[in-house]
ZAFIMI-759231 format. One record per residue (C-alpha): chain; residue number from 1; x, y, z; residue in one letter. Coordinates in steps of 0.001 Angstrom, whole numbers, plus 500000, padded with zeros to 6 digits. Layout:
<drenfis>
> A, NUM, X, Y, Z, A
...
</drenfis>
This chain:
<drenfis>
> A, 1, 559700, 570338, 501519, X
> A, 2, 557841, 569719, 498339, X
> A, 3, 555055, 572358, 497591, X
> A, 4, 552577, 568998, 497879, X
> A, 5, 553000, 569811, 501391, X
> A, 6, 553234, 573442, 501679, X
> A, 7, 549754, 574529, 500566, X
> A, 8, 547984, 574996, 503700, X
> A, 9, 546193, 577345, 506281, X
> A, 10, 546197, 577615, 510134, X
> A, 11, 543393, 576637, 511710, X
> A, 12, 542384, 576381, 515311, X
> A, 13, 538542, 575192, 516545, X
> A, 14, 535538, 573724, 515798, X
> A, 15, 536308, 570726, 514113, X
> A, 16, 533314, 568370, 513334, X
> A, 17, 533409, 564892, 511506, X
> A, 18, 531625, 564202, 508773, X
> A, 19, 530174, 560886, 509831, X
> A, 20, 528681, 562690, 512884, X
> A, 21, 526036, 565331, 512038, X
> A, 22, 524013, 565598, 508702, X
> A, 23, 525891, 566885, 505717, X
> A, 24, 525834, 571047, 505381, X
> A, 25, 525086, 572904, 502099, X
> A, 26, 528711, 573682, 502501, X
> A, 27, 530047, 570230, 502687, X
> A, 28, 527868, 569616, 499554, X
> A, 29, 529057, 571872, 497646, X
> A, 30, 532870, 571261, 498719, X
> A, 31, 532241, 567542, 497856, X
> A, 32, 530810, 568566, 494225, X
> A, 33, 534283, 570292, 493784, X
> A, 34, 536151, 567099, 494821, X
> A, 35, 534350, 565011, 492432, X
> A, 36, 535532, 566918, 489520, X
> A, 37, 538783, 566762, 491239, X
> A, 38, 538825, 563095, 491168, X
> A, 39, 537233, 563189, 487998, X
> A, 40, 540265, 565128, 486537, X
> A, 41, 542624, 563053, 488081, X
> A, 42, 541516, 560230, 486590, X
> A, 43, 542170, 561769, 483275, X
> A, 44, 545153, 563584, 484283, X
> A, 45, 543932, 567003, 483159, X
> A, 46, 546052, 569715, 486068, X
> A, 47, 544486, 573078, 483881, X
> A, 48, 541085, 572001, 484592, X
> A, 49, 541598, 571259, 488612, X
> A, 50, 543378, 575251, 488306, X
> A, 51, 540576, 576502, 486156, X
> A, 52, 538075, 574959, 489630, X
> A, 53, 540341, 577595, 491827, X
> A, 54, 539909, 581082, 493032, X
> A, 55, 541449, 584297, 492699, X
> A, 56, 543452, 584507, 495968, X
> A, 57, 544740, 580892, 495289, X
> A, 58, 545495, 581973, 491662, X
> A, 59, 547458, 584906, 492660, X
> A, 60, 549763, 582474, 495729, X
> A, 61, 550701, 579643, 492811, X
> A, 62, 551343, 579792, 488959, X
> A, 63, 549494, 577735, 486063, X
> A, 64, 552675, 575981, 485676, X
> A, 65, 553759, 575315, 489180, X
> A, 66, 550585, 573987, 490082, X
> A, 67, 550635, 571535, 487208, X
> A, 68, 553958, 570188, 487618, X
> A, 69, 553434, 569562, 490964, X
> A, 70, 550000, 567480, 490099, X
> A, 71, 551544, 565578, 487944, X
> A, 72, 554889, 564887, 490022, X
> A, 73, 553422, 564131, 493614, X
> A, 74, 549689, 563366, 492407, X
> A, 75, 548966, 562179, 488758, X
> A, 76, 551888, 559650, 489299, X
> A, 77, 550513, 557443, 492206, X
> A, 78, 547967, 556527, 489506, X
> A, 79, 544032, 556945, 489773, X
> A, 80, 541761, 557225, 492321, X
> A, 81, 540370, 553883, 493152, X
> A, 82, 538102, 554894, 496454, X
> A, 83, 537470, 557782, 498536, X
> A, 84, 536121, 558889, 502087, X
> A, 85, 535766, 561865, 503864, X
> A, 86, 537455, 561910, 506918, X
> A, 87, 536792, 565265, 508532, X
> A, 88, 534978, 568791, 507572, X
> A, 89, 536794, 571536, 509757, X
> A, 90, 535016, 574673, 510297, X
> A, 91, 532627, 573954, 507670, X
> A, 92, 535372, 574820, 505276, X
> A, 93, 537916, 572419, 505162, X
> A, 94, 537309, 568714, 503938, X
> A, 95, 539848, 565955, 504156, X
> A, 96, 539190, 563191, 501993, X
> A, 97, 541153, 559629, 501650, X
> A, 98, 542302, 558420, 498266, X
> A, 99, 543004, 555331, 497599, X
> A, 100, 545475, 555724, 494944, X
> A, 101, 547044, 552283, 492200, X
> A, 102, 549617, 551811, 495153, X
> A, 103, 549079, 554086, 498245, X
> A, 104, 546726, 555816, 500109, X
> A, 105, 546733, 559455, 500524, X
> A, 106, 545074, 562335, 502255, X
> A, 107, 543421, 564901, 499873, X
> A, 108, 542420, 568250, 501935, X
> A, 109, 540475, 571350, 500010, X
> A, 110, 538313, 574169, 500734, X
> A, 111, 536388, 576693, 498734, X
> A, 112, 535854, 580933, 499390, X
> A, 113, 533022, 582830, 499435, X
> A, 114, 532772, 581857, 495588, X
> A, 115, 532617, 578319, 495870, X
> A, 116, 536430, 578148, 494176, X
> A, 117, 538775, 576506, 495828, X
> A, 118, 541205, 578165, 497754, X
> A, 119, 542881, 575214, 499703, X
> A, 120, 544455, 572345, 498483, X
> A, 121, 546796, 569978, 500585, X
> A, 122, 548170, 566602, 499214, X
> A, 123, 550055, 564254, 501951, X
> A, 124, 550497, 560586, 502845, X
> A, 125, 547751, 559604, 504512, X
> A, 126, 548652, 558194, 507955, X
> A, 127, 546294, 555037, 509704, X
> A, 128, 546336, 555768, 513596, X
> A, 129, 546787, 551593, 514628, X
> A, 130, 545520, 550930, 517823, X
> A, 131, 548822, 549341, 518653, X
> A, 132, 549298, 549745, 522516, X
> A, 133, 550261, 546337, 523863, X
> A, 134, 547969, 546664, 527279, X
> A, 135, 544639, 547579, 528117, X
> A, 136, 544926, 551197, 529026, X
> A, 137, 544344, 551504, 532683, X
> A, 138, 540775, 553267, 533575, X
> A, 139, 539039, 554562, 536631, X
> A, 140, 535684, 552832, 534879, X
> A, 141, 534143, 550404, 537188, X
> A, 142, 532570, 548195, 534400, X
> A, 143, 529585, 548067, 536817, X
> A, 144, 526445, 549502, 535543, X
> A, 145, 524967, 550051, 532393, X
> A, 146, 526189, 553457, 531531, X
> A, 147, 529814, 552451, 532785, X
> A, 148, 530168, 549708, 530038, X
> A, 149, 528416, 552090, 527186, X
> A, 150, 531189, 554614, 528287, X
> A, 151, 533799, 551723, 528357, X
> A, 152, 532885, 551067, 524742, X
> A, 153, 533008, 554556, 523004, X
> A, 154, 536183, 555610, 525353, X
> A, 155, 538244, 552491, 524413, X
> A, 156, 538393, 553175, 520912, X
> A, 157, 540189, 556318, 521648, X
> A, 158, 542913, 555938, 524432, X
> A, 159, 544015, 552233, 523188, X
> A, 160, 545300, 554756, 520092, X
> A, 161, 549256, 555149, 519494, X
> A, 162, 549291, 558785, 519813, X
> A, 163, 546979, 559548, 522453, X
> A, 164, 547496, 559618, 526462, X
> A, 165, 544860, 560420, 528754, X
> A, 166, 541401, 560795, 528519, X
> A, 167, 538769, 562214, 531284, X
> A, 168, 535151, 562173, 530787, X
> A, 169, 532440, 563557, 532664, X
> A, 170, 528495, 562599, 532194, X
> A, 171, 525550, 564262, 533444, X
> A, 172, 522425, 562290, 533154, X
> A, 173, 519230, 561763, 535042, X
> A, 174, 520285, 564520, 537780, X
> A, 175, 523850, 562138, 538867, X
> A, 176, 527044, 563025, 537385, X
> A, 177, 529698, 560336, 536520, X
> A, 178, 532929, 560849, 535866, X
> A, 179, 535747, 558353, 534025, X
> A, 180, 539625, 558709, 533373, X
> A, 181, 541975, 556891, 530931, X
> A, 182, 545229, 556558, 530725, X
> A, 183, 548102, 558710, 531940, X
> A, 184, 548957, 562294, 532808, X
> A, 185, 552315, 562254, 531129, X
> A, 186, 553575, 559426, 528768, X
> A, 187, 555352, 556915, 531083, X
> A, 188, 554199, 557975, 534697, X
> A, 189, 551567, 555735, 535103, X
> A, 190, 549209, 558149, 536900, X
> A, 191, 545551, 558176, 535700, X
> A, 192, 543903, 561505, 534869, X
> A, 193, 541603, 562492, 537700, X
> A, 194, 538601, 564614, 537433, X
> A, 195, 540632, 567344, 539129, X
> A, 196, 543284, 566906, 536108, X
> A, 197, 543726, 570241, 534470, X
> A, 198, 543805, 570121, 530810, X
> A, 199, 543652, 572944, 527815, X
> A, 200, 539845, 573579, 526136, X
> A, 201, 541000, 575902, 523218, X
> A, 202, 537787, 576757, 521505, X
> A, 203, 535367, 575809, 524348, X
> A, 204, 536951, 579282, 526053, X
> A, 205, 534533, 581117, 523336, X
> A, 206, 531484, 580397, 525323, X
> A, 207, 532896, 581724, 528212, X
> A, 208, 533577, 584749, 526212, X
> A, 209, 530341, 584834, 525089, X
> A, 210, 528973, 584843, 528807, X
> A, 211, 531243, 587787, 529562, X
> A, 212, 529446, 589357, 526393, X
> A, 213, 526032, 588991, 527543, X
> A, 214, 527217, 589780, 531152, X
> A, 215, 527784, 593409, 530344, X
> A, 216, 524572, 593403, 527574, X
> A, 217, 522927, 592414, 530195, X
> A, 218, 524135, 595574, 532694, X
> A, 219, 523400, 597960, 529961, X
> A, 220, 527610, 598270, 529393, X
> A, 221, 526783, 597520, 525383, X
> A, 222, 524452, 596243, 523054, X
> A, 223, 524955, 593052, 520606, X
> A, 224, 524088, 595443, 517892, X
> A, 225, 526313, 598043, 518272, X
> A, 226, 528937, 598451, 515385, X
> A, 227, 532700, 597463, 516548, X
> A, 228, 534061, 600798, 515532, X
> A, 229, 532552, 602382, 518617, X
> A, 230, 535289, 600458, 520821, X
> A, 231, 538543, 600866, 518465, X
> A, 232, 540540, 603577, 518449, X
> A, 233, 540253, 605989, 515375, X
> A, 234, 543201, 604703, 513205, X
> A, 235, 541649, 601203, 513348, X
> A, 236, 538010, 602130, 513099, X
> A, 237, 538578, 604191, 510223, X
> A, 238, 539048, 601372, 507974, X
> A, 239, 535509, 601688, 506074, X
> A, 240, 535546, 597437, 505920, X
> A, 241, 534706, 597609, 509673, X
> A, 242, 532086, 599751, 510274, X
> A, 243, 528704, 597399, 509681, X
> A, 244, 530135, 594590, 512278, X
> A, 245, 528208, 594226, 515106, X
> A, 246, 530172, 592471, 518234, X
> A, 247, 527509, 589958, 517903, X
> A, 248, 528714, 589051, 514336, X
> A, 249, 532264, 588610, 516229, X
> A, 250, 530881, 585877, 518669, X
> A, 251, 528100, 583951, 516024, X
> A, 252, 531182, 584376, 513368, X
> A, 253, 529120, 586399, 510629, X
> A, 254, 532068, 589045, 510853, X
> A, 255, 533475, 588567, 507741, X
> A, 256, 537058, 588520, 509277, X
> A, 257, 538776, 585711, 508308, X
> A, 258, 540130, 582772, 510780, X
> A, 259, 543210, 584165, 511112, X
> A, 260, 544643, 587561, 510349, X
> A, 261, 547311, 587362, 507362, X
> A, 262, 550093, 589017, 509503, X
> A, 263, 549910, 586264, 512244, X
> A, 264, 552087, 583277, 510703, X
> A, 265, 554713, 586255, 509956, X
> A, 266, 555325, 587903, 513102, X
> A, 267, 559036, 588224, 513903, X
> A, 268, 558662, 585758, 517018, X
> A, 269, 556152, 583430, 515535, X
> A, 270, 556480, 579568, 517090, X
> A, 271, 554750, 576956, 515168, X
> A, 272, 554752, 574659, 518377, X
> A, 273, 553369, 578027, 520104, X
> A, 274, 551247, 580235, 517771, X
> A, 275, 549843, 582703, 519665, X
> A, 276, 552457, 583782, 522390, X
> A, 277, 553818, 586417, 520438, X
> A, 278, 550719, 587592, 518714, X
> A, 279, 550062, 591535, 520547, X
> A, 280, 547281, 593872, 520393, X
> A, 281, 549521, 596041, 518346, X
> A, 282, 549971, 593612, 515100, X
> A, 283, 546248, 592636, 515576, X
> A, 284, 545330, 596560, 515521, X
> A, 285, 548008, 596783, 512569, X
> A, 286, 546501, 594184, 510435, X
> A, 287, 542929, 595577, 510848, X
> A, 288, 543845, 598986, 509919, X
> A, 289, 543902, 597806, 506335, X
> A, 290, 542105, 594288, 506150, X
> A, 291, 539363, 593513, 503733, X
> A, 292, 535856, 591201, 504969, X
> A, 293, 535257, 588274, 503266, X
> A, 294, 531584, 588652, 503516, X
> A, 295, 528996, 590963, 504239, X
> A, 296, 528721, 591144, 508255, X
> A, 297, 525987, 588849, 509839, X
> A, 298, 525551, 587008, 506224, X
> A, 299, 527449, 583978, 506084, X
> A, 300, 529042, 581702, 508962, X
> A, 301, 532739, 581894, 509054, X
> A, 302, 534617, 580575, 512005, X
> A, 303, 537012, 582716, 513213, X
> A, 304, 539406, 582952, 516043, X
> A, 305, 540523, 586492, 514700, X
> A, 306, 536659, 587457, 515037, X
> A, 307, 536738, 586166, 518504, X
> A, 308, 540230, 587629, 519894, X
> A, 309, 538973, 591221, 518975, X
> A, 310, 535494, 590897, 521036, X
> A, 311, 537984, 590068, 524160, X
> A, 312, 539709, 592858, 523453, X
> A, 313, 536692, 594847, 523252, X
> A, 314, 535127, 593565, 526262, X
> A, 315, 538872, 594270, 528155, X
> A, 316, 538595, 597399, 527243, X
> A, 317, 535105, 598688, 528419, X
> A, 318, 535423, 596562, 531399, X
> A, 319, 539135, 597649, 532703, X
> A, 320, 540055, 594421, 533176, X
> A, 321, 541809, 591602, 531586, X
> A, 322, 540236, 588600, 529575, X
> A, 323, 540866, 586278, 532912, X
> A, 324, 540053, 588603, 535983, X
> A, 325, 536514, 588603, 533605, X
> A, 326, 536280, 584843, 533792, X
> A, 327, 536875, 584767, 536898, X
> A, 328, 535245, 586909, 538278, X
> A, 329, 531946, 586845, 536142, X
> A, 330, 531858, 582873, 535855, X
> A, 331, 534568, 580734, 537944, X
> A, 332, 533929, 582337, 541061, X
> A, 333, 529997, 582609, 541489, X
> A, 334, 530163, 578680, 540483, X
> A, 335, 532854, 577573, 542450, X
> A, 336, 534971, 576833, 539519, X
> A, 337, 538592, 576855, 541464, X
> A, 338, 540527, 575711, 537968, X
> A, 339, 539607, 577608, 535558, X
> A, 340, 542143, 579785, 534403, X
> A, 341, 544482, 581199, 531227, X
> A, 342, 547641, 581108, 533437, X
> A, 343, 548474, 578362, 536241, X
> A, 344, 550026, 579369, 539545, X
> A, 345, 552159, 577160, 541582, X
> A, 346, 550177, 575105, 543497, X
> A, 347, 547828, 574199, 540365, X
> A, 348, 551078, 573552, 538027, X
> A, 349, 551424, 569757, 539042, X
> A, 350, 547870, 568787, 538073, X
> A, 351, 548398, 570339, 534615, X
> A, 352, 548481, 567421, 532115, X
> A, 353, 551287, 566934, 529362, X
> A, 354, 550511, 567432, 526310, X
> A, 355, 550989, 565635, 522943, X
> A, 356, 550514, 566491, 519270, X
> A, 357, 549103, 563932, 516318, X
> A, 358, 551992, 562256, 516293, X
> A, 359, 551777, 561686, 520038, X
> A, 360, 554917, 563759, 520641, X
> A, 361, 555413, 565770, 523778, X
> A, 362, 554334, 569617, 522205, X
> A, 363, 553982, 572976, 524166, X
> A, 364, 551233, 573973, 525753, X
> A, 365, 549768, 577023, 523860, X
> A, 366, 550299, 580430, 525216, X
> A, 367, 548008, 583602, 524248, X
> A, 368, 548973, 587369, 523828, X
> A, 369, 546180, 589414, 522087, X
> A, 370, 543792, 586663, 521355, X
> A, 371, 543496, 584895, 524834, X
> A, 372, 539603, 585239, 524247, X
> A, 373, 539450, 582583, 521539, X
> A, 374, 540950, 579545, 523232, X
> A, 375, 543381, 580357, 526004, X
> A, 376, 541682, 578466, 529229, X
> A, 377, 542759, 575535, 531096, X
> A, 378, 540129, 573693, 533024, X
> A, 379, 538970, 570377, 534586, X
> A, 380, 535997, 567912, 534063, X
> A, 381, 534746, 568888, 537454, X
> A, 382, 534792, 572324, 536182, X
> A, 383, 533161, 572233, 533513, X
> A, 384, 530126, 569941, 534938, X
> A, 385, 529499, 572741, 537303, X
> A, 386, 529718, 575254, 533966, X
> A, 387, 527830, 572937, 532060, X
> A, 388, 524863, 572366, 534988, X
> A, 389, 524895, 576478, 535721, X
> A, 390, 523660, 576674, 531779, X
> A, 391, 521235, 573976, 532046, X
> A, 392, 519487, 575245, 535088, X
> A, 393, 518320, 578769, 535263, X
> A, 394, 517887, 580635, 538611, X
> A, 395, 517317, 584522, 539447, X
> A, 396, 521510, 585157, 539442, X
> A, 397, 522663, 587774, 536933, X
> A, 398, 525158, 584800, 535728, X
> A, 399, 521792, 583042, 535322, X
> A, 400, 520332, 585599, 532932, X
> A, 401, 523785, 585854, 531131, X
> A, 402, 524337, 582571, 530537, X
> A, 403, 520520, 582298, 529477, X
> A, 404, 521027, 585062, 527150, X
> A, 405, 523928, 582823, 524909, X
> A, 406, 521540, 580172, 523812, X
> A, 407, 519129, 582640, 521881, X
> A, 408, 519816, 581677, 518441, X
> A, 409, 521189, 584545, 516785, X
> A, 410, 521960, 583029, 513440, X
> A, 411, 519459, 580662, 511975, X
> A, 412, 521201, 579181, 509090, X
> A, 413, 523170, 576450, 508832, X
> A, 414, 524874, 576157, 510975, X
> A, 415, 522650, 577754, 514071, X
> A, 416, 524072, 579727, 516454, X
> A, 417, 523715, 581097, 519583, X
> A, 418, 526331, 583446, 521492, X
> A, 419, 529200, 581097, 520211, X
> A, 420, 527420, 578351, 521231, X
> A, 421, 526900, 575985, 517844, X
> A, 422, 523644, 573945, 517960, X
> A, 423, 524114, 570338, 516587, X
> A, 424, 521509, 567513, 515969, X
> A, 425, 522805, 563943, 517255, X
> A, 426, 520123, 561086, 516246, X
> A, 427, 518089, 563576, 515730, X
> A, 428, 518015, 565184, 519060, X
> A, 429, 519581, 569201, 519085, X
> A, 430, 522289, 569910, 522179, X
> A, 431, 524438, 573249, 522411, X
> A, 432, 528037, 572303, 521550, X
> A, 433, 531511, 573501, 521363, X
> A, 434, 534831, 571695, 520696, X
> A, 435, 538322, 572897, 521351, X
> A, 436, 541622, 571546, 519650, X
> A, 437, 545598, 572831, 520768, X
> A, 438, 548492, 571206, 519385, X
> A, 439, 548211, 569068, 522293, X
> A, 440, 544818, 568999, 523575, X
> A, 441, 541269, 568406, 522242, X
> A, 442, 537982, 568740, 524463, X
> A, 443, 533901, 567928, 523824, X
> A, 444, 531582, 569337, 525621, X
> A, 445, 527236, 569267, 524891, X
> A, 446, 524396, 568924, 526409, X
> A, 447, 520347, 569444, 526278, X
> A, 448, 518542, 570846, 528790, X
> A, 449, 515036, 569412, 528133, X
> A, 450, 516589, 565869, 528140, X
> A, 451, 519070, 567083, 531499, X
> A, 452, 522306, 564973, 529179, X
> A, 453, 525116, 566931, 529311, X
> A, 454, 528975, 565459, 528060, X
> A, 455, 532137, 566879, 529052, X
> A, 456, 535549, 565328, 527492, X
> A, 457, 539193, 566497, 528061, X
> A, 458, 542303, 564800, 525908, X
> A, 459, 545870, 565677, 526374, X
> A, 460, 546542, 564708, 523169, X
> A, 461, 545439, 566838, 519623, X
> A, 462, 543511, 563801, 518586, X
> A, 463, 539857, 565367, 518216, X
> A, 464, 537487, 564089, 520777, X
> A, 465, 534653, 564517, 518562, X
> A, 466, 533658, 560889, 517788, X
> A, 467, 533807, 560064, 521339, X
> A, 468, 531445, 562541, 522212, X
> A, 469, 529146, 561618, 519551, X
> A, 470, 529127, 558394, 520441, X
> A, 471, 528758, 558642, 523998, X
> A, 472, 525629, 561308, 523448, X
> A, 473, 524089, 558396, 520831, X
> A, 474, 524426, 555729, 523491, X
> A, 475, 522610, 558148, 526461, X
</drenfis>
């Protein structure tokens, strides 16, 4: 593999495109960086694109390497004759297409806490055609209004190459409507139901975060109290850990990074499978000695890392493990019957297959020490009923905890609640959290004054994100 293609990082989440929401201070910044990128390109000078990285990236590649691999696998496709940004992942990652003198390629960087860059991936860039020879086959009555708007946004999604099925669920106006696309596994011809069961990856955080202000809410802990107070001694006496509150683990203000450095080198590590093999024990090992990347509760820095320790935290105090807390706490009180990290029997044949970018057949993810940060399967029915018990309050303790995750606890950009992320969509702000597997990618927002909520479910990794945001614009 050429190093063009090995310069890359792991990441696992929120992934937002930049066409949908108004551009960050972040993405601002990271486009200023491309620009003198492309500008450098153009005149073919590799020390000055180094001289725009940071230490860390400094210290992984040499002067020389780096410039012989500009000028073998970039510099000679020519000069950059247009550009777009495709996608800005975790407000640190951009990806960017160049239009090169004879091909197009895909340009992804990111900057640290310095504003030097510290990720740089070069590689082909690939047009998804909308190439399947039918009309995908839908549940979508084409009746009303809403059904056709639906029909619009959803179409330009499951008539894709490399994605399968597709289940949407829409609350509006006090009536829920649900729609399916598509087929459970490539080639069986059965349509996704609202009862399918697909992974949500990321959207498990909020759930998390309920858990969280579950116990704040019974007096078990406060959102301020420092981490340290629930490791044992040999990990909490690593001085970079002491000012982190477990809020700053669910708003990610931590300062951990997204993933610890030990996790892509653990002796059993599966790239189709990441986290199966990933134990408590390697993620107490690597925090022993690891170093913050900011001050805690300073600076927003998604992190799955940040996210897998709270769950361990909150297993800890509690007794229990990550799902008896889900279920108990959340699935049960709502009547939320699939909702779960591991699938018995009986629930096994309405679990979806699912598919990477390619639109391969990949494993579904399984989850060791950091089930907290994306390990639950669900269904569109599900989450409506999750979705509804945030949107209306009542007197339950759930109530109150579920309440207590949409208080903003970080008020720059972007704002946060507990985990929740708060986005503006044509101007109008709805709680919102993504999820994205090798194999699966889920949407879900809504806005209580307005009673819209929007639920999505893909077995495919394709994000979900524009259909969302197109389905909220057209509400």
């Amino acid at each position: 593999m050429k190093l063009a293609r090995v310069i890359w990082v792991l990441f696992f989440g929120i992934l937002i495109s930049a066409n949908t929401f108004a551009q960050s201070r972040q993405l601002q910044k990271t486009d200023s960086v491309f620009r003198l990128i492309k500008k450098y390109v153009q005149t073919k000078d590799a020390d000055a694109i180094y001289d725009l990285a940071g230490l860390r990236f400094k210290q992984s590649i040499s002067p020389g390497v780096f410039r012989d691999f500009l000028f073998r696998d970039l510099f000679s496709l020519g000069t950059i004759k247009k550009d777009s940004l495709i996608s800005f992942v975790n407000n640190v990652t951009a990806a960017f297409k160049i239009q090169m003198d004879a091909v197009n390629m895909q340009l992804g960087i990111g900057l640290d806490e310095n504003d030097k860059l510290s990720y740089f991936k070069l590689e082909p860039y690939k047009e998804v055609a909308v190439n399947k020879s039918t009309l995908v086959k839908s549940s979508n009555p084409l009746k009303s209004e809403l059904d056709k708007k639906i029909d619009s946004v959803a179409r330009k999604y499951i008539q894709k190459s490399n994605t399968v099925g597709l289940s949407i669920g829409v609350f509006k106006g006090g009536k829920i409507s649900t729609y399916n696309y598509g087929e459970t596994k490539k080639g069986n011809n059965d349509l996704p139901t609202a009862n399918s069961i697909f992974e949500i990856g990321s959207i498990s955080k909020t759930f998390t975060a309920t858990v969280l202000a579950w116990y704040v809410n019974e007096g078990k802990l406060n959102l301020s109290d420092p981490i340290t107070k629930y490791l044992p001694d040999s990990v909490a006496a690593n001085p970079e850990l002491k000012n982190i509150a477990l809020v700053n683990l669910i708003n990610h203000t931590s300062g951990l990074p997204r993933m610890p450095t030990n996790f892509a080198s653990q002796r059993l590590y599966d790239e189709s499978n990441p986290y199966k093999s990933y134990t408590r024990e390697l993620l107490f090992g690597y925090l022993k000695s690891c170093t913050l990347k900011s001050t805690p509760g300073t600076k927003y820095a998604y992190s799955n890392l940040a996210v897998g320790l709270l769950g361990i935290i909150l297993e800890q105090i509690s007794g229990k493990s990550y799902e008896q807390l889900v279920s108990e706490i959340i699935c049960k009180p709502l009547g939320m019957k699939s909702t779960v990290q591991h699938l018995y029997t009986l629930m096994s044949s309405r679990f979806t297959t699912v598919y990477d970018e390619e639109g391969q057949q990949t494993p579904a993810w399984d989850f060791d020490a950091l089930a907290s940060c994306g390990s639950l399967k669900s269904t569109v029915n599900d989450l409506l009923l999750y979705t509804k018990a945030n949107m209306i309050k009542t007197d339950s303790k759930l109530s109150k905890a579920l309440e207590l995750t949409h208080q903003i606890t970080f008020y720059n950009e972007p704002k946060l609640g507990l985990a929740w992320h708060i986005i503006k969509v044509d101007g109008i702000s709805y709680y919102f959290h993504n999820g994205g597997t090798g194999g699966s990618s889920s949407f879900l927002a809504y806005n209580i004054e307005k009673n819209i909520a929007v639920v999505i479910l893909s077995n495919a990794s394709t994000s979900t994100d524009g259909i969302g945001v197109g389905i909220l614009k057209k509400l």
